[in-house]
N, CA and C atoms as a LAMMPS dump frame, in Angstrom:
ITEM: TIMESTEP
0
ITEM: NUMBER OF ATOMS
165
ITEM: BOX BOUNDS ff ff ff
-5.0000000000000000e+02 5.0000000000000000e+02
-5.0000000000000000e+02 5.0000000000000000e+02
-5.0000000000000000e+02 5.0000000000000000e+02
ITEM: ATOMS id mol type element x y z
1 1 1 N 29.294 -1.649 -3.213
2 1 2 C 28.43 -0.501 -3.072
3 1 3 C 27.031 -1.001 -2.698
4 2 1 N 26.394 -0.491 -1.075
5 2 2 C 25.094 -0.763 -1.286
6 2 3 C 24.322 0.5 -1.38
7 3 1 N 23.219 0.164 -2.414
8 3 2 C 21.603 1.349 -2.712
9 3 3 C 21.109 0.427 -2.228
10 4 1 N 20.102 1.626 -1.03
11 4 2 C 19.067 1.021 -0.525
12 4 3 C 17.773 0.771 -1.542
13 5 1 N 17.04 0.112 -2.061
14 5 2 C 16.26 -0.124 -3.083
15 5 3 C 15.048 1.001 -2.333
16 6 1 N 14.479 1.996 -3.642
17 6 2 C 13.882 2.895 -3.797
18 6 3 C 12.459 2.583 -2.725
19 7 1 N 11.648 1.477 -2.935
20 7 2 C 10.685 0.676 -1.904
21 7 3 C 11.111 0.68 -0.302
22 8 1 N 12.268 0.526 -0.409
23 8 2 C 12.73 -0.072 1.158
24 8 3 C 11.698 0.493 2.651
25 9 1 N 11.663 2.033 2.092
26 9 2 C 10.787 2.745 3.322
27 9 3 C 9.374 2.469 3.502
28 10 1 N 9.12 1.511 2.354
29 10 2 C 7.401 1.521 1.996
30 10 3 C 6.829 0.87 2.785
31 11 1 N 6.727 1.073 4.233
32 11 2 C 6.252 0.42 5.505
33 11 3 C 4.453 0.265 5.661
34 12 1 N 3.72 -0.594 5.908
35 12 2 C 2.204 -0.411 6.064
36 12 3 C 1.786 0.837 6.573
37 13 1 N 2.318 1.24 7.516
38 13 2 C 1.948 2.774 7.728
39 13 3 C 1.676 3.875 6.5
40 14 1 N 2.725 3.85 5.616
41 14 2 C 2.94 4.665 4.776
42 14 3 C 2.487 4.318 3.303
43 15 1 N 1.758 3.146 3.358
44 15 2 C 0.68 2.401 1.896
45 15 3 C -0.621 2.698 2.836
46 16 1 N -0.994 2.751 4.093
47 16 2 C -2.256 3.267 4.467
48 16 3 C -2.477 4.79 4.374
49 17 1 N -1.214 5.66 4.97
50 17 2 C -1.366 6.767 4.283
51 17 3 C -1.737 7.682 2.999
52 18 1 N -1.121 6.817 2.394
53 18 2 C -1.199 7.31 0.763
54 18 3 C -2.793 7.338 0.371
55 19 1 N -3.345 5.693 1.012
56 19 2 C -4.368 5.903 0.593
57 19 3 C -5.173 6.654 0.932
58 20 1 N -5.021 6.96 2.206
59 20 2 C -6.023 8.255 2.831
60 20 3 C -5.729 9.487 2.166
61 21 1 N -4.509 9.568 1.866
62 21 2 C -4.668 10.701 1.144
63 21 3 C -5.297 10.866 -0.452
64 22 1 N -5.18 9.62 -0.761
65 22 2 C -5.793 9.617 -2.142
66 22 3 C -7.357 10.109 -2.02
67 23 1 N -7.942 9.73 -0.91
68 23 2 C -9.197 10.017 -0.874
69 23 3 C -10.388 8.924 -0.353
70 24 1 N -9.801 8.199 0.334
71 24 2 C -10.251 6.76 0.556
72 24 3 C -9.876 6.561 1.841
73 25 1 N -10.666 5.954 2.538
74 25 2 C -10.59 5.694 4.068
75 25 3 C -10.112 4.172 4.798
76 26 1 N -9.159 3.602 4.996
77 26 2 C -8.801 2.703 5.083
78 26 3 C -9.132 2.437 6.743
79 27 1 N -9.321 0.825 6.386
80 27 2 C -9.605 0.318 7.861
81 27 3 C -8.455 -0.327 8.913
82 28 1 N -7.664 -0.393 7.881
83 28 2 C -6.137 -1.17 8.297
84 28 3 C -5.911 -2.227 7.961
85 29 1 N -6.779 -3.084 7.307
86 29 2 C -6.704 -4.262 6.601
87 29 3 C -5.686 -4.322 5.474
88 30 1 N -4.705 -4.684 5.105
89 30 2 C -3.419 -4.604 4.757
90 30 3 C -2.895 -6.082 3.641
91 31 1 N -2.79 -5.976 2.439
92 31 2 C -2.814 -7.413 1.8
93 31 3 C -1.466 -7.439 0.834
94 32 1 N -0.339 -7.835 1.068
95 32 2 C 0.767 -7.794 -0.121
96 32 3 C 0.135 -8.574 -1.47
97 33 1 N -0.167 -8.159 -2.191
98 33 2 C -0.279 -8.791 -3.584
99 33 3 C 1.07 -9.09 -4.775
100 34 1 N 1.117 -10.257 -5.336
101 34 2 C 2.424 -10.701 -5.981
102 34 3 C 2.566 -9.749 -7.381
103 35 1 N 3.2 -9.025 -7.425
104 35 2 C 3.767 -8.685 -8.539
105 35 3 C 5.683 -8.627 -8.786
106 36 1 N 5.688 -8.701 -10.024
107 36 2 C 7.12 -9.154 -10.538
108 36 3 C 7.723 -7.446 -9.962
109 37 1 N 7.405 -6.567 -10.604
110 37 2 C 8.676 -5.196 -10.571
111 37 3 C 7.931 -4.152 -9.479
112 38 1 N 6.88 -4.429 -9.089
113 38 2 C 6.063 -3.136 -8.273
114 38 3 C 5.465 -3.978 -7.14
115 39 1 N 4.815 -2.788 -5.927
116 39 2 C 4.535 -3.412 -4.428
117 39 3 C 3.312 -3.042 -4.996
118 40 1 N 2.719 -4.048 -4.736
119 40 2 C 1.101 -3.799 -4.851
120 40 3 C 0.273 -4.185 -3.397
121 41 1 N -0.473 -3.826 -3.035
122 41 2 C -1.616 -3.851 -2.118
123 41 3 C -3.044 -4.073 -1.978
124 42 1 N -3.562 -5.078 -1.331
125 42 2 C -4.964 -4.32 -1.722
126 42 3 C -5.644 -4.069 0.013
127 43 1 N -6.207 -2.856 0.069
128 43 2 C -5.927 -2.421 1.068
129 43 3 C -8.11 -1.924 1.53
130 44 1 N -8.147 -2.683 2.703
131 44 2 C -9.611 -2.841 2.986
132 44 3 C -10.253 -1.156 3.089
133 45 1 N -11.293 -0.182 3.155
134 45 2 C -12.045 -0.026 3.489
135 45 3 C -13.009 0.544 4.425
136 46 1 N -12.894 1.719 5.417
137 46 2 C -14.047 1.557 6.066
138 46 3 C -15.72 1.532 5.545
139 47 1 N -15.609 2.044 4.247
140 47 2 C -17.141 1.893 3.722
141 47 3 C -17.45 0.664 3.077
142 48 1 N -16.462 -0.403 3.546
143 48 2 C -16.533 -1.668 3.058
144 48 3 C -15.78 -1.754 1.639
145 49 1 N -15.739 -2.832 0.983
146 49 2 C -14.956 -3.381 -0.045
147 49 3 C -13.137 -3.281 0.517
148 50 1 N -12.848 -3.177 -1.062
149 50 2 C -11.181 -2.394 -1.051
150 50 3 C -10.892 -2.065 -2.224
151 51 1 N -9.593 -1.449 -2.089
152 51 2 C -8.588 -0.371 -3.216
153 51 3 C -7.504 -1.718 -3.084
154 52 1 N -7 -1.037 -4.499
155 52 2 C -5.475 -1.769 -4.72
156 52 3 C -4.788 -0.741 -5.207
157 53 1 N -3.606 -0.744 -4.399
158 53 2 C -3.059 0.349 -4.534
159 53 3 C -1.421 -0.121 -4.825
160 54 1 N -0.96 0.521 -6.113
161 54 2 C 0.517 0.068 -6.381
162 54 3 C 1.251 1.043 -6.512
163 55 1 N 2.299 1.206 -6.364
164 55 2 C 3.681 1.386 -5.869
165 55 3 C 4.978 1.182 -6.566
């Protein structure tokens, strides 16, 4: 039996989205960060800095 694992669709497109929708303006700068059970991100900025955004 294969399940596609729940993440599978979680494409950069759609971790830049989220964040725009959260309320935050992303520049496209795009960073996988290591975590054990969750996709984490930290994701640049147009007013400078960044968000980390997990998943």
């Amino acid at each position: 039996m294969s399940r596609e694992a729940p993440y599978a669709g979680l494409d950069p497109e759609r971790v830049l989205d989220a964040v725009d929708t959260a309320g935050h303006a992303p520049d496209g700068r795009l960073l996988a960060l290591p975590s054990y059970e969750n996709r984490v991100y930290q994701v640049g900025l147009d007013a400078g800095g960044f968000v980390v955004a997990k998943f």
